[in-house]
C-alpha positions in Angstrom: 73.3 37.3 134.5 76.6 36.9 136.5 76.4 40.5 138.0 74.7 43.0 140.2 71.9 44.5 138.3 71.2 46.7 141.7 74.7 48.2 141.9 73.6 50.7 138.5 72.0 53.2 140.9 72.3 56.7 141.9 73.3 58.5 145.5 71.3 57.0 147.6 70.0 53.8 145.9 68.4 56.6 143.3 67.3 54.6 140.0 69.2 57.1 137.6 67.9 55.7 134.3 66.2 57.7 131.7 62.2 57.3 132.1 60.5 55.1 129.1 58.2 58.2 128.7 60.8 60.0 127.5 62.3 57.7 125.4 59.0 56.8 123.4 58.6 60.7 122.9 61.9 61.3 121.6 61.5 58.4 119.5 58.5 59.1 118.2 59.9 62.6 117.5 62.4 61.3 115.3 60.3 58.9 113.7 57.8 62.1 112.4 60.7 64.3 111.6 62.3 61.7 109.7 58.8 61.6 107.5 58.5 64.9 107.3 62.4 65.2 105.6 61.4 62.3 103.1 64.2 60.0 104.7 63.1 56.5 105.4 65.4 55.5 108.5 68.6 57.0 110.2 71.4 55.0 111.6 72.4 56.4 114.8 75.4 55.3 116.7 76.8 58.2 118.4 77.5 58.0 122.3 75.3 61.4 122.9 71.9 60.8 120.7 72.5 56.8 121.7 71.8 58.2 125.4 69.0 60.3 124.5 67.2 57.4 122.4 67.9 54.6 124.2 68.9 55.8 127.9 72.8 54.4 127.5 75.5 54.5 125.4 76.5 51.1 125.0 78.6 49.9 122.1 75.5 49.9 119.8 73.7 50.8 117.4 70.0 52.3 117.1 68.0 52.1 114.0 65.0 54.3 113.8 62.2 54.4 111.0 60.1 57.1 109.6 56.8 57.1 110.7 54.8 54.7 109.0 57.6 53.8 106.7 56.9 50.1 108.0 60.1 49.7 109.7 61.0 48.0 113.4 63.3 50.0 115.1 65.8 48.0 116.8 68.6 48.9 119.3 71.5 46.6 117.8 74.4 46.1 120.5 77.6 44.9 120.5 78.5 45.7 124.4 76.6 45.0 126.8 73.1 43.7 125.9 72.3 42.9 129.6 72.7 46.1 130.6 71.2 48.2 127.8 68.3 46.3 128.1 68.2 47.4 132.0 69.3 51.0 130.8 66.3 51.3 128.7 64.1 50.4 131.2 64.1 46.4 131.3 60.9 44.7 130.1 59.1 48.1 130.0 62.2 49.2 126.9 59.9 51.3 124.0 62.0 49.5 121.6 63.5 46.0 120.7 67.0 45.2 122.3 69.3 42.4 120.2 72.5 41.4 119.7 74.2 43.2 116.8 74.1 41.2 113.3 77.6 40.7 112.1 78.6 43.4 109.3 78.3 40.6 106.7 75.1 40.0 107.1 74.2 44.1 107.7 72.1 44.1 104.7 69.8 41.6 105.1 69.3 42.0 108.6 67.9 45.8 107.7 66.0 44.7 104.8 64.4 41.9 107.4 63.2 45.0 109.7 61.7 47.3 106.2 64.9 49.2 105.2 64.4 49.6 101.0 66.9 52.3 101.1 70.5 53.3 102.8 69.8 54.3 106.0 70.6 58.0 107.1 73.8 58.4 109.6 75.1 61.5 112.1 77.8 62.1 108.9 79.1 65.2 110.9 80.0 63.2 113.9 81.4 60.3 112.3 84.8 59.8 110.9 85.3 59.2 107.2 86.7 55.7 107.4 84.0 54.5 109.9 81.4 56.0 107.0 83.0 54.7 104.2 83.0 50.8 105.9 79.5 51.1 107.0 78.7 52.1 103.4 80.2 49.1 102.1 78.4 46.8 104.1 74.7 48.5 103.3 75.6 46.8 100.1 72.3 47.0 97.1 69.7 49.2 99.4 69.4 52.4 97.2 70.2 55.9 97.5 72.9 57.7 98.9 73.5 57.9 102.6 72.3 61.2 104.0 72.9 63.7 107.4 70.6 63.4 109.8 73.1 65.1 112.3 71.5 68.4 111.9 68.2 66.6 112.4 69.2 65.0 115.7 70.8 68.8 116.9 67.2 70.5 116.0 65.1 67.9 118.0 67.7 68.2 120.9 67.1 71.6 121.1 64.0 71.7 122.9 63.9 69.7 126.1 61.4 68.1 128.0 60.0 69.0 131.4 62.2 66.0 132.9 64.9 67.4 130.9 64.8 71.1 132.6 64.4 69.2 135.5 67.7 67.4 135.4 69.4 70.8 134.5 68.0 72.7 137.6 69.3 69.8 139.5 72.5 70.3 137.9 72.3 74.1 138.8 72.2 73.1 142.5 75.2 71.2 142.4 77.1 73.7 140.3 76.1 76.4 143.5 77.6 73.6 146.1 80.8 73.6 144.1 81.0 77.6 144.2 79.9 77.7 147.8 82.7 75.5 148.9 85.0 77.9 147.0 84.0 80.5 149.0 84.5 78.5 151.9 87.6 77.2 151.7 89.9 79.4 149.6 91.3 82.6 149.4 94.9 84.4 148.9 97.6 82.2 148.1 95.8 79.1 147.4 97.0 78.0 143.4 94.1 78.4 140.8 94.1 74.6 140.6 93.7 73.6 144.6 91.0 75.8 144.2 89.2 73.6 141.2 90.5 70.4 143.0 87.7 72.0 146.3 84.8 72.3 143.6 85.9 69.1 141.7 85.4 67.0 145.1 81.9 68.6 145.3 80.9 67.7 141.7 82.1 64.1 141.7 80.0 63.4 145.0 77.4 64.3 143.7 77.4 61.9 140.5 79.7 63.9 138.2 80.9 61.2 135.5 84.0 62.7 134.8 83.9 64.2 130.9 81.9 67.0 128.8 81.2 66.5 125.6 81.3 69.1 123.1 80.5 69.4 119.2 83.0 71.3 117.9 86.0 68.8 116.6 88.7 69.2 117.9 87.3 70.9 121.4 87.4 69.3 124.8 86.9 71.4 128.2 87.5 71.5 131.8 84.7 71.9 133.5 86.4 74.6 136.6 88.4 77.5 134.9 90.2 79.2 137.4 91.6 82.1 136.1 93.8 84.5 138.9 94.8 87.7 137.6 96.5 88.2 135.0 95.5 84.4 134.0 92.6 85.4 132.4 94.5 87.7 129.5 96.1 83.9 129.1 94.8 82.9 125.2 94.1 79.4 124.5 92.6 77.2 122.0 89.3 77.1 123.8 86.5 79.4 121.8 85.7 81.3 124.8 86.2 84.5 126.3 89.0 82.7 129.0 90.3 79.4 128.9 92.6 80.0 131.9 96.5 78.5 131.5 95.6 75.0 132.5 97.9 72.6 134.4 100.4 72.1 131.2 100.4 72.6 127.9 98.9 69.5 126.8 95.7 70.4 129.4 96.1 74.1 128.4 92.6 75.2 129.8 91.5 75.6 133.2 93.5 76.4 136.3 97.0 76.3 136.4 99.3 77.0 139.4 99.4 80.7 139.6 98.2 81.8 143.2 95.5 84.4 144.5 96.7 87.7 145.2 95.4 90.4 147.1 93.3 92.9 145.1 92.9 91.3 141.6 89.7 89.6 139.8 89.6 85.7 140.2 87.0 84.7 137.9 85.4 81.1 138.1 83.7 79.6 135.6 82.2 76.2 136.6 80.5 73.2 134.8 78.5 70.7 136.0 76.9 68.0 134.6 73.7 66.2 136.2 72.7 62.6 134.4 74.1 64.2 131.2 73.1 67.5 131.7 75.2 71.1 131.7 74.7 73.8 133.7 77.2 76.3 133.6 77.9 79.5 135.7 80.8 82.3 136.3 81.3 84.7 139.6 83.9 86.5 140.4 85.9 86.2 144.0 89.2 88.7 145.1 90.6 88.3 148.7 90.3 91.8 149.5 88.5 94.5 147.8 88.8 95.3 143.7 89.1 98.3 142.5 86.3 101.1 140.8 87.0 100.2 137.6 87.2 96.6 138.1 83.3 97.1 140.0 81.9 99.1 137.4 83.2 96.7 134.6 81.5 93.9 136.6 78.2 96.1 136.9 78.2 96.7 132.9 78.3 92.9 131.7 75.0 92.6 134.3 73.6 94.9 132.5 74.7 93.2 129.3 73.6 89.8 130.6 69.9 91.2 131.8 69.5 93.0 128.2 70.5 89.9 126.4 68.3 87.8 128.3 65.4 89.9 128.2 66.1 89.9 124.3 65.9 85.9 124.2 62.9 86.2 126.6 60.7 88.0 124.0 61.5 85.8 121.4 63.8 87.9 119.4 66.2 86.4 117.1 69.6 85.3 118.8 71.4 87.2 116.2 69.1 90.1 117.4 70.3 89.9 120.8 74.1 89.8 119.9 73.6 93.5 118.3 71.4 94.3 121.4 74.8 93.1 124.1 77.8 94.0 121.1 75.9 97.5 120.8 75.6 97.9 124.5 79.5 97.0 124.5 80.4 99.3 122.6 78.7 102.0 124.0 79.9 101.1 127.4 83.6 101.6 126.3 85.1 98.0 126.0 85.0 96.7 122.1 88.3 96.0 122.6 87.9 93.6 125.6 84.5 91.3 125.2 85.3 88.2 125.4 88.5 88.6 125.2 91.4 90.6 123.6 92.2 91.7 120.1 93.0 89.8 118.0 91.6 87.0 120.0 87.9 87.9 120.7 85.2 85.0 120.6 81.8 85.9 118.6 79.0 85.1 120.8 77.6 86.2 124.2 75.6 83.1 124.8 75.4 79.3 124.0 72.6 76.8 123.8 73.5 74.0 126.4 72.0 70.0 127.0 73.9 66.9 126.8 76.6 69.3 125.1 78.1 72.2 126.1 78.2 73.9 122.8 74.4 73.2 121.4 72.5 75.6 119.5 71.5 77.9 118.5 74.0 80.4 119.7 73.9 84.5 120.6 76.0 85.4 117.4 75.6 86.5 114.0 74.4 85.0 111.7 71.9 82.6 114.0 68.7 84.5 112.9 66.2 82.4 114.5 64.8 82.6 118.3 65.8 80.4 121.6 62.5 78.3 121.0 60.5 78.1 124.2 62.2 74.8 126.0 65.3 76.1 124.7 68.6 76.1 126.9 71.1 78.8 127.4 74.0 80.1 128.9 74.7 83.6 128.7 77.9 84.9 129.8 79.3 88.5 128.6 82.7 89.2 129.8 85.5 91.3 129.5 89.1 90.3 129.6 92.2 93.0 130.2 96.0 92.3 130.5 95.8 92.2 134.5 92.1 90.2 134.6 89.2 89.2 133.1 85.6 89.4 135.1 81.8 88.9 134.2 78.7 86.4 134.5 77.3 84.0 133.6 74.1 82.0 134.0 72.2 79.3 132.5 68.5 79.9 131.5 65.4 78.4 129.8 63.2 80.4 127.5 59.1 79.3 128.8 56.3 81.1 127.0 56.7 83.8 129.9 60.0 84.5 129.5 63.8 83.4 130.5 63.9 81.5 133.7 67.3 81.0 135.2 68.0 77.3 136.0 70.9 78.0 137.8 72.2 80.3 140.9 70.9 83.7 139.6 70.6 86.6 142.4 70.8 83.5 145.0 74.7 83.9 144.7 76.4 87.2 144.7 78.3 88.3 141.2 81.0 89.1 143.4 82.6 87.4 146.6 85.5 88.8 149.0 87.5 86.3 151.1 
């Protein structure tokens, strides 16, 4: 080895790798649901469900078989061996680390490790092309290639204890970055000086600079700063706000309109910790807002608490849409949660992890619970032609109820400068 092993560390000289313990549980998770869906291996080679398997996301590979289907899992890789075999936890790794067989010998080298049949891949993930070449080279094992993407999202679903750890830690940081924002800015500063003061927070603390999403084609910003009249902005985001972004390539997050005195500037801030979201909105105004602009603040708590409490029982998510749309309704502002007619997202919370748009999801039409170890962000707003204001938090569902893993009542809804 020609390089520093010792320089892949956190702050402080942390070790930042994913513990083996929870790489032999997720793998063995996969390995029983795999049995249990009659599919004898799956093939998985995106970046996200590489990191939660293997504890990188090296240009690789990892092959997984049922439980006792017979077959050797194997973490195949292309780029860089050395240090996926220190990423998975060196000579303590739960699985074997090798080179990556050359395509033309793909075949054999699965039959060698048990495969009989084609294994399954993430085929909602992958492009066609990169599907149809891999199929090629899977040449006489039988059957057709199946999905095991929806597999994968299900078992990602509920985290671990070391998992809810990593998004409370994330929580902290994400209060930092809104702490420094009340700080530092106030009238005049642009929307986008204002993310630059959170963004110096985040990346000190670790933040590695993207968040990955599901949804094709969706990317994010992780600080929306929307001023005013910024928040009626629509974008392509499927949000209530997007903000205006710095240009119309980057057309979501803050832009260069400035703070004025007396309007809503609503921040809505990710942060991710080792992977992990957490993701929160407050509202700021340099001087006081206006009664109307209070009380709509006031309802979407009282949105945000009902929906929560909903999710805390165990009620189905599409339940607790009705409970928050009903409450909406009631309270006067159909026409404005999240967002404006015509453009009006569907859903009052989102399941968060390694993604920000996980599931399952506070709509219709997702009529199961937030399992217990489940992960959520719930965020009702309301967005008008001069503003847009709400909340958000990001919570966990335990067999006593929601627990919020981020800055809850420790950070006020609403901050004057």
């Amino acid at each position: 080895m020609n390089w520093d092993v010792a320089r892949l560390r956190g702050p402080e000289n942390e070790d930042w790798r994913v513990p083996v313990s929870e790489l032999e549980h997720r793998q063995n998770l996969l390995s029983s649901r795999l049995l249990a869906e009659g599919i004898e291996s799956a093939w998985i080679d995106d970046p996200v469900e590489l990191y939660w398997l293997t504890g990188g996301r090296q240009n690789s590979v990892m092959l997984i078989g049922a439980k006792d289907s017979g077959i050797e899992n194997r973490h195949w890789v292309r780029q860089s061996l050395e240090r996926a075999i220190f990423e998975a936890g060196g000579e303590n790794s739960p699985h074997v680390i090798e080179k990556h067989p050359r395509m033309n010998e793909l075949e054999k080298s699965l039959e060698s490790l048990g495969c009989t049949k084609r294994p399954s891949l993430l085929l909602s993930k992958i492009p066609y092309q990169r599907w149809s070449f891999i199929n090629s080279k899977f040449g006489n094992l039988s059957g057709d290639i199946k999905d095991c993407t929806n597999l994968m999202y299900n078992l990602r679903e509920i985290k671990s204890d070391w998992e809810i750890s990593m998004h409370k830690e994330s929580g902290e940081i994400n209060q930092r970055m809104f702490e420094v924002i009340r700080d530092r800015a106030g009238e005049g500063d642009t929307e986008i000086k204002i993310a630059a003061m959170a963004d110096e927070v985040s990346r000190a603390a670790g933040f590695g600079g993207r968040i990955r999403m599901r949804k094709w084609p969706m990317d994010c910003d992780r600080v929306v700063i929307a001023a005013g009249g910024s928040g009626a902005v629509p974008s392509y985001f499927d949000s209530a706000i997007g903000g205006i972004g710095a240009s119309p390539i980057s057309a979501l997050g803050a832009g260069f309109a400035k703070v004025k005195k007396n309007e809503p500037v609503l921040v809505d801030i990710v942060h991710l910790h080792r992977g992990y979201v957490s993701d929160c909105t407050r509202i700021f105004s340099s001087g006081k807002l206006s009664s109307e602009w209070i009380q709509r603040l006031s309802d979407m708590q009282e949105i945000s608490k009902a929906v929560t409490q909903s999710l805390g029982k165990g009620d189905k998510c599409s339940k607790s849409w009705n409970i928050g749309h009903s409450m909406a309704i009631e309270m006067g502002h159909s026409n404005n949660l999240m967002g404006m007619r015509p453009d009006q997202a569907k859903f009052l919370g989102h399941s968060v992890g390694l993604e920000l748009d996980e599931t399952p999801v506070v709509a219709e039409g997702f009529d199961r619970p937030l399992e217990i170890g489940g992960t959520m962000a719930i965020e009702p707003k309301v967005i008008h032609k001069d503003g847009a204001i709400g909340i958000e938090d990001t919570w966990s569902r335990t067999k006593n109820g929601m627990i919020c893993l981020t800055m809850g009542d420790k950070f006020s809804a609403i901050t004057e400068w």
